[in-house]
N, CA, C and O atoms as a DFTB+ gen file, in Angstrom:
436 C
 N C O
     1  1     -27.011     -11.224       6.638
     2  2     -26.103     -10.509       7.524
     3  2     -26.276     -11.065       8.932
     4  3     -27.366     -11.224       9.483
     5  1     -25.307     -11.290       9.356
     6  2     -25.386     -11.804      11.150
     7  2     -26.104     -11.159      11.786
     8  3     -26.617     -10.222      11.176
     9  1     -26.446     -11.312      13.122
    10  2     -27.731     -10.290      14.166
    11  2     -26.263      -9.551      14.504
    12  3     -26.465      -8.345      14.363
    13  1     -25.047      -9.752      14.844
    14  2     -24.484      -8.646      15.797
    15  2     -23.915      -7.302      14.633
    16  3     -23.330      -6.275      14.977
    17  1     -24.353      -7.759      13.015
    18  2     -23.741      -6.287      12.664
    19  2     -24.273      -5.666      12.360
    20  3     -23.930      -4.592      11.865
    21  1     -26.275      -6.415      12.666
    22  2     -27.241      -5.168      12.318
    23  2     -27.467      -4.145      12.709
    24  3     -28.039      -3.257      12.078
    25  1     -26.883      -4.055      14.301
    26  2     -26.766      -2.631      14.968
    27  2     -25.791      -1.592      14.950
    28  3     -25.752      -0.522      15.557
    29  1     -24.837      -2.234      13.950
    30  2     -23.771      -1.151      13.368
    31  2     -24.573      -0.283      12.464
    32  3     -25.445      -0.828      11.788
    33  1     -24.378       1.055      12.364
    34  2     -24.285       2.144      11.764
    35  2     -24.026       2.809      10.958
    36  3     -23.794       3.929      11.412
    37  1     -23.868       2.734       9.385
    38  2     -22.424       3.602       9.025
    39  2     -23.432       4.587       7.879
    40  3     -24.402       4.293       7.181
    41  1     -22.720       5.770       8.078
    42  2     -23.477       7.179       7.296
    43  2     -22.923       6.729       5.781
    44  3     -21.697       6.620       5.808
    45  1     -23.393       6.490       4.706
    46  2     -22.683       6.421       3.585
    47  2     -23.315       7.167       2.520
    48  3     -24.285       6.470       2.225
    49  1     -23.318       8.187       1.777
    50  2     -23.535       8.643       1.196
    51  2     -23.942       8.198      -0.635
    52  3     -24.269       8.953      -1.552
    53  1     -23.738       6.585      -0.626
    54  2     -24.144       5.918      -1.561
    55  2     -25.492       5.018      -1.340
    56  3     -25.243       4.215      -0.441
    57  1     -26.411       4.902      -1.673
    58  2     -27.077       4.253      -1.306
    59  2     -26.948       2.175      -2.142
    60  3     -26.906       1.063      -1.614
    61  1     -26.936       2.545      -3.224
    62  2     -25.925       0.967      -3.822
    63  2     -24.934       0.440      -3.685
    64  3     -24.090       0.136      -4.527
    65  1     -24.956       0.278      -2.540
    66  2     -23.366      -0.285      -2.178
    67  2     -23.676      -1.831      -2.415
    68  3     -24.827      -2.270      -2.405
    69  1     -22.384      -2.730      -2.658
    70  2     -22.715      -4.049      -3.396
    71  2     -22.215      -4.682      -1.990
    72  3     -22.816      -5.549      -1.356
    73  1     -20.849      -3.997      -1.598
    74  2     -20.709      -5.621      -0.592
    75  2     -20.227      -4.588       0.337
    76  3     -20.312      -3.402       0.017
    77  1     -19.557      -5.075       1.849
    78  2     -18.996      -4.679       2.998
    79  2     -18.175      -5.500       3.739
    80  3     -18.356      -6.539       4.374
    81  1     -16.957      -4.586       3.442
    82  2     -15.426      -5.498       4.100
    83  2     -14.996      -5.288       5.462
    84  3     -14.130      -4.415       5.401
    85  1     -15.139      -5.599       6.500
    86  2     -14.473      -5.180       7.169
    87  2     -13.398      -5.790       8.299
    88  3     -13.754      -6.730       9.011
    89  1     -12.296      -5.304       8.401
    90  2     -10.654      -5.680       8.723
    91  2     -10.948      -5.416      10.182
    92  3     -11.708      -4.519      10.544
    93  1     -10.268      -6.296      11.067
    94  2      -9.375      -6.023      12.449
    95  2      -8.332      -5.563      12.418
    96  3      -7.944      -5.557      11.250
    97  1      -7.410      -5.029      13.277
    98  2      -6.060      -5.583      14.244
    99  2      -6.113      -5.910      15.402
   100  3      -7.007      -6.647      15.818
   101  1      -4.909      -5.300      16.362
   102  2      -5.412      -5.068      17.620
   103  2      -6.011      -4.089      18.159
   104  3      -6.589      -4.066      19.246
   105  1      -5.833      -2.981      17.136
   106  2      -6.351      -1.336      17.885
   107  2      -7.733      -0.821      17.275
   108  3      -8.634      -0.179      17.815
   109  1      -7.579      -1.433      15.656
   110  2      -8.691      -0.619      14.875
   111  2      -9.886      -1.625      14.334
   112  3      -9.962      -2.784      14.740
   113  1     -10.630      -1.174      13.567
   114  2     -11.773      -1.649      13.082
   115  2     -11.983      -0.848      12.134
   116  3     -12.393       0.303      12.284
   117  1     -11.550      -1.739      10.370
   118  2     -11.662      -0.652       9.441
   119  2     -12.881      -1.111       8.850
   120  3     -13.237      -2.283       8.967
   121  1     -13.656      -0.105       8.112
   122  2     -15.144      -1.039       7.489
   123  2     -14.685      -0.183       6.105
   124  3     -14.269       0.974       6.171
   125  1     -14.824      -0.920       4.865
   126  2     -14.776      -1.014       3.222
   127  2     -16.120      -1.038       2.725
   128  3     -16.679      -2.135       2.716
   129  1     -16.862       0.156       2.230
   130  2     -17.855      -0.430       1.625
   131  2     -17.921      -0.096       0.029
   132  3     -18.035       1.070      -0.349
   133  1     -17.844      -1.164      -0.864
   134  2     -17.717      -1.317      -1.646
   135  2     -19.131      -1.027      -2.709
   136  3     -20.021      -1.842      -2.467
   137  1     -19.489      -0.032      -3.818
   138  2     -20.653       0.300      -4.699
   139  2     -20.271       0.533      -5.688
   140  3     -19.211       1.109      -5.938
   141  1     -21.348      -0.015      -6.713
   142  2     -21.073       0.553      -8.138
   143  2     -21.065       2.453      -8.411
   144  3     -21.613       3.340      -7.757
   145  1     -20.335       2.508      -9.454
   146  2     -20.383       4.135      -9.848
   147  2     -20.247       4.255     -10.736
   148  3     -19.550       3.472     -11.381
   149  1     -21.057       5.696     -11.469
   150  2     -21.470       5.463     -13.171
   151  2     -19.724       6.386     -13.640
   152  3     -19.218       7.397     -13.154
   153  1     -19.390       5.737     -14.419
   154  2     -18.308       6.774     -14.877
   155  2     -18.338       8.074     -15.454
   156  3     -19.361       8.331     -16.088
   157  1     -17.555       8.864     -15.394
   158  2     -17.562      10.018     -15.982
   159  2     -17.457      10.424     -17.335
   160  3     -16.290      10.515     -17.716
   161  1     -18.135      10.637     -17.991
   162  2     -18.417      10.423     -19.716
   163  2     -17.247      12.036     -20.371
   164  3     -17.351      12.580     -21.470
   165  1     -16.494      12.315     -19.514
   166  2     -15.760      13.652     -20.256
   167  2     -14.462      12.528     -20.278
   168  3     -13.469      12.773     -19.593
   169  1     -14.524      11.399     -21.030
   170  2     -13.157      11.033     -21.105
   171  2     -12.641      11.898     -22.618
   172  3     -13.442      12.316     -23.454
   173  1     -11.643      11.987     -22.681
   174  2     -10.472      12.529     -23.840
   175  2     -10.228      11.610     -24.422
   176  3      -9.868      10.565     -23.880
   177  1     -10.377      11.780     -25.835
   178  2     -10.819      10.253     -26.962
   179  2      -9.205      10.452     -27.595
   180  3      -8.582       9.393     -27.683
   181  1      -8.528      11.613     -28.009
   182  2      -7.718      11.548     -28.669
   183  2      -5.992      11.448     -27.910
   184  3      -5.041      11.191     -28.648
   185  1      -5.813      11.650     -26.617
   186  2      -4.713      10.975     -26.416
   187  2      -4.792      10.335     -24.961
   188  3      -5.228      10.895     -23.955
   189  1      -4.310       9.118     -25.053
   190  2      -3.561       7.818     -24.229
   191  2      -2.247       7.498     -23.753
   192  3      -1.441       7.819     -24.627
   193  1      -1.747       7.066     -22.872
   194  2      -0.993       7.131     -21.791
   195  2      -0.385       6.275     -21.402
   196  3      -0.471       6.416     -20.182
   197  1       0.521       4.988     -21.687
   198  2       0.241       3.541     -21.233
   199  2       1.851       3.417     -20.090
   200  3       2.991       3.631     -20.502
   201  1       1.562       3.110     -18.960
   202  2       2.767       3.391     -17.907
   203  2       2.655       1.612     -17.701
   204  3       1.685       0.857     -17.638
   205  1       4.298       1.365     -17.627
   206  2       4.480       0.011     -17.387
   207  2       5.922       0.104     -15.974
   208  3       7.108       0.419     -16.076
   209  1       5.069      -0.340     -14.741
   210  2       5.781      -0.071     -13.797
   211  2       6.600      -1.261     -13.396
   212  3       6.162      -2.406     -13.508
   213  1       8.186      -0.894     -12.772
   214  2       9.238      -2.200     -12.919
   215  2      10.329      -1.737     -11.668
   216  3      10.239      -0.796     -10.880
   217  1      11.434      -2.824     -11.817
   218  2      12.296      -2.123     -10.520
   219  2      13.418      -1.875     -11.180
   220  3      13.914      -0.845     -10.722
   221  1      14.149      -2.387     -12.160
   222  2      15.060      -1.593     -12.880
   223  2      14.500      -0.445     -13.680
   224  3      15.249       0.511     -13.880
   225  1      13.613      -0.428     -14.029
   226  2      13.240       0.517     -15.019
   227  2      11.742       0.989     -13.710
   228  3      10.856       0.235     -13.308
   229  1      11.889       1.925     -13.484
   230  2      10.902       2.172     -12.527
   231  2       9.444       2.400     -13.401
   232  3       8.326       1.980     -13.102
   233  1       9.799       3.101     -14.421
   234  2       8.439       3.554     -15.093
   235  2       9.355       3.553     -16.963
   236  3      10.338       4.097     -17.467
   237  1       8.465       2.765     -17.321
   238  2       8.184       2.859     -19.080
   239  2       7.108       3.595     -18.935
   240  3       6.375       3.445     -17.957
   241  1       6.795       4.754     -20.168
   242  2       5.905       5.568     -20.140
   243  2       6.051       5.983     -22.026
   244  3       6.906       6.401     -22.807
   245  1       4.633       5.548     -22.040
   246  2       4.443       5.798     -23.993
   247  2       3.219       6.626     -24.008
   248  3       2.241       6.496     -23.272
   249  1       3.427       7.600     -25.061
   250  2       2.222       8.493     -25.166
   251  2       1.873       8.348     -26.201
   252  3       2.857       8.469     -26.929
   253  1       0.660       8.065     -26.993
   254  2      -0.042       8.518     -28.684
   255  2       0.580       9.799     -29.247
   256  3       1.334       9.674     -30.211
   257  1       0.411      10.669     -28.889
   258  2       0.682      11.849     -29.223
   259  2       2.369      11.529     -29.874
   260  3       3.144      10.581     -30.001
   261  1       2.296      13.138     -30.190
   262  2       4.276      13.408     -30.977
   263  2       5.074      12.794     -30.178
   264  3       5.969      12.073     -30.619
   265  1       4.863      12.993     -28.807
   266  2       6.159      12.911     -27.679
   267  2       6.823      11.606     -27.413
   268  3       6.113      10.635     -27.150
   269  1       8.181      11.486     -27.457
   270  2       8.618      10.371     -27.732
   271  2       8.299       9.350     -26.162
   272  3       8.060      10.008     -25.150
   273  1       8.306       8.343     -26.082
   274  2       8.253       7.373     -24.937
   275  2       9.629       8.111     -24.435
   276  3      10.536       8.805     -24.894
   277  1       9.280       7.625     -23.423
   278  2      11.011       7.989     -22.351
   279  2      10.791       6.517     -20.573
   280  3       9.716       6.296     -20.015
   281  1      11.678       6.089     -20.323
   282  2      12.221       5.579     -19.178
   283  2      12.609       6.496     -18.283
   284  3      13.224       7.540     -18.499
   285  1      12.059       5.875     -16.840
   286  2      12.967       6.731     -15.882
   287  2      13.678       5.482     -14.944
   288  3      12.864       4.669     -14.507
   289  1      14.769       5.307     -14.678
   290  2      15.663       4.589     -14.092
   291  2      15.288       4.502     -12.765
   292  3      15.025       5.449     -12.024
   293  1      15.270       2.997     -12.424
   294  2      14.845       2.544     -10.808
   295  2      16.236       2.277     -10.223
   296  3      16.217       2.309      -8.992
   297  1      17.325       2.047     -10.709
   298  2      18.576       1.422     -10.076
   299  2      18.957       2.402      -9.169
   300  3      19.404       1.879      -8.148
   301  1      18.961       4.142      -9.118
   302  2      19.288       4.338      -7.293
   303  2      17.786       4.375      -6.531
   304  3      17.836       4.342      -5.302
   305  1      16.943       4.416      -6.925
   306  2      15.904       3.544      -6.044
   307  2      16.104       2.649      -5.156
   308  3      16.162       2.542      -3.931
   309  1      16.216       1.893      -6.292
   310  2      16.332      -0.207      -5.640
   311  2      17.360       0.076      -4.643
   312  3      17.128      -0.119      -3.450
   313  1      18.889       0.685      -5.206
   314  2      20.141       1.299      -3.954
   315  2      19.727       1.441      -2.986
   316  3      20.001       0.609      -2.122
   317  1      18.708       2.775      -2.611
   318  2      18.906       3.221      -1.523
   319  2      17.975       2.334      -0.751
   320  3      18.258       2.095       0.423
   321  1      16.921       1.836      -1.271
   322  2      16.011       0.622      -0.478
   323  2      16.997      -0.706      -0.265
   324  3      16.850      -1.290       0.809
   325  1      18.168      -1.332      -1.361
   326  2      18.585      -1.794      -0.655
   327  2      19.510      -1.459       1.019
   328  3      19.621      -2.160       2.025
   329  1      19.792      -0.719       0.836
   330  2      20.897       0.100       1.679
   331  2      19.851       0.176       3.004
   332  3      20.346      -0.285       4.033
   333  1      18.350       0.742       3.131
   334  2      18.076       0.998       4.497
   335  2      17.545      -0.066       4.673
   336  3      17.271      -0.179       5.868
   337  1      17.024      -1.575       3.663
   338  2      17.234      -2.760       4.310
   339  2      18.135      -3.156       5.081
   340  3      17.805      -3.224       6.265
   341  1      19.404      -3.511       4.762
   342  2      20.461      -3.830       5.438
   343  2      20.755      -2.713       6.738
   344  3      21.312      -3.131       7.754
   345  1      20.438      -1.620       6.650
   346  2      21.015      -0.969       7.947
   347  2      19.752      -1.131       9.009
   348  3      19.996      -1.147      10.215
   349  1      18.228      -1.264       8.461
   350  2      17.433      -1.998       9.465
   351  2      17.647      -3.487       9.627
   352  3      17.508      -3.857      10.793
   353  1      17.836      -4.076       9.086
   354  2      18.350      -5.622       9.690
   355  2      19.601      -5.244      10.596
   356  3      19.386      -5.312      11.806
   357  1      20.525      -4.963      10.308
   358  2      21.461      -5.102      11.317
   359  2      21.145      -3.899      12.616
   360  3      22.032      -3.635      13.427
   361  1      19.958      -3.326      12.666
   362  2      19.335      -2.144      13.468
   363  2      18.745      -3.522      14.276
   364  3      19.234      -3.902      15.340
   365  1      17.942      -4.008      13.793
   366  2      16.836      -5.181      14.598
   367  2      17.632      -6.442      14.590
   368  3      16.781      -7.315      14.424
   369  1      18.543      -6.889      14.659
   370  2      19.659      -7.839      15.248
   371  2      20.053      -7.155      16.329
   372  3      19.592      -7.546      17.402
   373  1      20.836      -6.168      16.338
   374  2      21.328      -5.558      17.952
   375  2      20.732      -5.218      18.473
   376  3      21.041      -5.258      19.664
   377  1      19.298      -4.550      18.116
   378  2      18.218      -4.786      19.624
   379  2      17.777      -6.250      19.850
   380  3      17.692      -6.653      21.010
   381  1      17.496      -7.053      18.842
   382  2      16.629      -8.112      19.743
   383  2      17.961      -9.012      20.673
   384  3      17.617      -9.555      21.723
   385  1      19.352      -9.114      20.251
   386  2      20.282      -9.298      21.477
   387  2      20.254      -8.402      22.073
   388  3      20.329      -9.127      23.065
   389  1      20.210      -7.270      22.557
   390  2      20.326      -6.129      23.796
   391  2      18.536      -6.364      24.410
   392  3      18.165      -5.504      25.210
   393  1      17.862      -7.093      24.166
   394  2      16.985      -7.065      24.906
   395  2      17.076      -8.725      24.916
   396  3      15.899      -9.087      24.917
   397  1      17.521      -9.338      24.921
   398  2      17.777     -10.732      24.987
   399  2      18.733     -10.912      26.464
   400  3      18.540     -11.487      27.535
   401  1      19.915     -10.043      25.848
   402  2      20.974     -10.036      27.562
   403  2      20.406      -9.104      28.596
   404  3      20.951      -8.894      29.680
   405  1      19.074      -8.459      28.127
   406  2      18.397      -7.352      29.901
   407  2      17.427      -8.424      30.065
   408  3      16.825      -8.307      31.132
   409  1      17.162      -9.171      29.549
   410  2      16.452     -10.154      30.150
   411  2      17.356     -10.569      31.136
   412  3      17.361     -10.264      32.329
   413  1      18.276     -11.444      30.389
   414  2      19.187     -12.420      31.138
   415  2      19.530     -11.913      32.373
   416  3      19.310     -12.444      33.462
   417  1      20.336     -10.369      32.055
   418  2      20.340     -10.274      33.297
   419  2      19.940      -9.967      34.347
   420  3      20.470     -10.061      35.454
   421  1      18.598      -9.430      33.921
   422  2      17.247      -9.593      35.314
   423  2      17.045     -10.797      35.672
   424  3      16.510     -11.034      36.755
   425  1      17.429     -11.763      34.842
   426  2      16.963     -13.094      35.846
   427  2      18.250     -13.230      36.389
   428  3      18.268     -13.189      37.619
   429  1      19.152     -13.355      35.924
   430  2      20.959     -13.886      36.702
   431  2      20.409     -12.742      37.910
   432  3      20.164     -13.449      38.887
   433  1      20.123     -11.355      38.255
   434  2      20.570     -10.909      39.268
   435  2      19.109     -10.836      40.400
   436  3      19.239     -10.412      41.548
């Protein structure tokens, strides 16, 4: 470990932690600390779940059990995400010209 992050601090309530990530931007400083953990042994042996996620088909979903598989439809999804794409692009085209010509014309005047 480097000398400047031995004087960092962090309370963690795991003591096996395997590794430590940590991210910039301009404002923050995120720290990831990454540890093994024993799993929880009350898993449910007799039914399974298998979800297959998509953009026309948002969710395939199959169960073991009686219940039949069922789809749930992504197409007005994808719609309305296409739709507030296009109305933010043409949102951030007319500002970056309206702050393109208050430039201009602080310098012209």
């Amino acid at each position: 470990m480097p000398d400047f992050l031995s004087d960092i601090k962090v309370n963690a309530r795991h003591k096996d932690v395997r590794q430590l990530r940590i991210f910039t931007t301009d404002k923050d400083i995120s720290i990831q600390l990454m540890y093994n953990r024993k799993e929880n042994g009350n898993i449910s042996e007799g039914n399974t779940m298998g979800v297959d996620l998509g953009i026309n088909n948002l969710m395939a979903v199959a169960i073991n059990s009686d219940k039949t598989p069922f789809i749930i439809n992504g197409r007005p999804l994808k719609s309305i995400n296409q739709y507030y794409n296009k109305k933010g692009l043409i949102y951030r085209v007319f500002l970056k010209k309206a702050i393109k010509n208050t430039v201009l014309q602080k310098l012209i005047h």
